[in-house]
C-alpha positions as CSV (number, residue, x, y, z in Angstrom):
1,X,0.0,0.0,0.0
2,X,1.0,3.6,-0.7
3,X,2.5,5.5,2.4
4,X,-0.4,7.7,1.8
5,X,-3.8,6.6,0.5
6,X,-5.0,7.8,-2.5
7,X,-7.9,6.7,-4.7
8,X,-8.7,7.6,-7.8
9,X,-12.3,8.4,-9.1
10,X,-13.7,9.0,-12.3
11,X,-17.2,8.8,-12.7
12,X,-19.9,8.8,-10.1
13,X,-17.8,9.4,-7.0
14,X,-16.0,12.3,-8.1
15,X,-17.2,15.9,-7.6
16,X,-19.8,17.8,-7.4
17,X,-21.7,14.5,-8.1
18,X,-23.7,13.8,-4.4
19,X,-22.1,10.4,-4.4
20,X,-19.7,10.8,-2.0
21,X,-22.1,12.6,0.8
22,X,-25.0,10.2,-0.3
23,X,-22.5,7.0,1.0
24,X,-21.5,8.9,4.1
25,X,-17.3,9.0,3.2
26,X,-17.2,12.5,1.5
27,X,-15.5,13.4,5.4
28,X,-13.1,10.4,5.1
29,X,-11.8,11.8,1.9
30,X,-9.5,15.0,1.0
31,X,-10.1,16.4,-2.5
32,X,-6.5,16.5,-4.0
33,X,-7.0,17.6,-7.7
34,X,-7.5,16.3,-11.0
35,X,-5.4,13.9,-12.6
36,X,-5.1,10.5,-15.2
37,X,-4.6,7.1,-15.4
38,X,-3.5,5.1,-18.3
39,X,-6.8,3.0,-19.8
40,X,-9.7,3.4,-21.5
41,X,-13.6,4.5,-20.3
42,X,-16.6,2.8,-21.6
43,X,-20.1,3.8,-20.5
44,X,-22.5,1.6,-18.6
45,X,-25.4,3.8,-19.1
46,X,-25.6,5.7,-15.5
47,X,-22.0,4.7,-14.7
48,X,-18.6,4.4,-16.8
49,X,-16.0,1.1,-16.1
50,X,-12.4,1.9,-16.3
51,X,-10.3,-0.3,-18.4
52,X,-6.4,-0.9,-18.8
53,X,-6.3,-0.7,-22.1
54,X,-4.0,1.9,-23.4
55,X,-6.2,5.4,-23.4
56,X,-5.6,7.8,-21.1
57,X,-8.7,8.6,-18.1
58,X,-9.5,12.0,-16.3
59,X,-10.4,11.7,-13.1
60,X,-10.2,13.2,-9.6
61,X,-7.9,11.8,-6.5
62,X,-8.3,11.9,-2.9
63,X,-6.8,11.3,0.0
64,X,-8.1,9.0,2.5
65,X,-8.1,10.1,5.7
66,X,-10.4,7.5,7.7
67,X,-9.4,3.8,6.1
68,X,-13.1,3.1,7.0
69,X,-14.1,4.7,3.8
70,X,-12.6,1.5,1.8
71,X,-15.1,-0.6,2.8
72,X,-17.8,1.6,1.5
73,X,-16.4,2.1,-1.7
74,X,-15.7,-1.2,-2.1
75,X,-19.4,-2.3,-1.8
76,X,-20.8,0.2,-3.4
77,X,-18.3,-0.6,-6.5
78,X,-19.4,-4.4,-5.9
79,X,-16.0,-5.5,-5.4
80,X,-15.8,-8.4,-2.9
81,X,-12.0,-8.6,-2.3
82,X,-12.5,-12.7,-1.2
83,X,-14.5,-12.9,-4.6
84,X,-13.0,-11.6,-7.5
85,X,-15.1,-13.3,-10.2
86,X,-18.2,-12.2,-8.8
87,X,-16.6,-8.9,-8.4
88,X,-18.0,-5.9,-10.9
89,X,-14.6,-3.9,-10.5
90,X,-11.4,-4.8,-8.9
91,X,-9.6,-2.6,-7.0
92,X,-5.8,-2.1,-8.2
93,X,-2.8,0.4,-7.2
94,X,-2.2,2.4,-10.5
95,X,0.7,4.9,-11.3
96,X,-0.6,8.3,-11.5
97,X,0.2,10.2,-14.7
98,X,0.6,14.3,-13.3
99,X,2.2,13.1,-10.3
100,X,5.1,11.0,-8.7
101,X,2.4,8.7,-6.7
102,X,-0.3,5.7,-7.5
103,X,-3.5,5.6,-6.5
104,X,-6.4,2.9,-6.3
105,X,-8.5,3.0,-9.0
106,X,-11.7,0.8,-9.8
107,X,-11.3,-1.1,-12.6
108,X,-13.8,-3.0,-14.5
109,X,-14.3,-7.1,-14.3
110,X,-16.5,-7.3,-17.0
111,X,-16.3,-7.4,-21.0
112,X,-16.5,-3.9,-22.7
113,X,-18.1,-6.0,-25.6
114,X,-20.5,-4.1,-26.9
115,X,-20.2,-1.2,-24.7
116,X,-19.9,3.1,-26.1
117,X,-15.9,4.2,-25.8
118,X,-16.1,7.4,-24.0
119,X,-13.8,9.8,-26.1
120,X,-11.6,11.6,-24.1
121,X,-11.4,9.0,-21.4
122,X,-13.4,12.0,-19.5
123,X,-17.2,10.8,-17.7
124,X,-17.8,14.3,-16.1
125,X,-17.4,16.0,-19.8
126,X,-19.3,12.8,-21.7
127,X,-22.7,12.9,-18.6
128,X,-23.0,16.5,-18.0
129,X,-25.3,17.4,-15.2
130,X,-28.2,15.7,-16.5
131,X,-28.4,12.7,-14.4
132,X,-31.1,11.9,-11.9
133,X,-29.5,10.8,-8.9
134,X,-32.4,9.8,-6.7
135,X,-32.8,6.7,-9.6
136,X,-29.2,6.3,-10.1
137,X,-28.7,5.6,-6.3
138,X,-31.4,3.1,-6.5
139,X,-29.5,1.6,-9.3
140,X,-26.4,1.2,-7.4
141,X,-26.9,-0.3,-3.9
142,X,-24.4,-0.9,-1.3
143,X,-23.9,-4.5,-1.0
């Protein structure tokens, strides 16, 4: 693990999306800045999967200040770290590109087959603010 903990987010969880709040960590976490990963952003519809294909992916990174946090993430990213293949995303340690550190980023578990490449490997420029989050959260329960 890093000597600080830093995760990266790029679609739901990152802000001003309520995500964050809504799961009850956006106190755990200290907003850091913008930043990218290497790999490639497909959308799921209300929610993009990150893959490590080569691409490049915008995204946001925090800090986490309350480890706690981790265990909400992970379930609300349906990744069950005794389960891999049941797992939607995995979580994996992955080199920042704007700075000297790595961060865990949520990577999808799934095939991209037939799935929309989001250009620009950006989710906040592709979505826009026209989600409706009270159905999205009902779409995305904490396991």
């Amino acid at each position: 693990m890093p000597e600080t903990e830093l995760i990266f987010f790029y679609g739901t969880l990152m802000l001003p999306y309520p995500t964050l709040e809504h799961l009850g960590v956006e106190n755990m976490l200290v907003y850091q800045g913008w930043d990218r990963v290497s790999g490639r952003l497909y959308s799921l519809g209300r929610y993009p999967a990150l893959t490590l294909e080569p691409g490049s992916v915008r995204g946001q990174v925090f800090e986490m200040s309350d480890p706690k946090a981790m265990a909400v993430l992970d379930g609300f990213e349906h990744f069950f770290p005794g389960d891999p293949d049941n797992s939607e995303y995995l979580r994996k340690l992955i080199p920042l590109t704007g700075r000297e550190a790595s961060a865990w980023v949520y990577v999808f578990n799934r095939s991209t087959e037939g799935l929309t490449l989001i250009p620009g490997g950006d989710w906040a420029a592709h979505q826009g603010p026209a989600l409706e989050w009270d159905d999205f959260f009902d779409s995305r329960t904490v396991e």
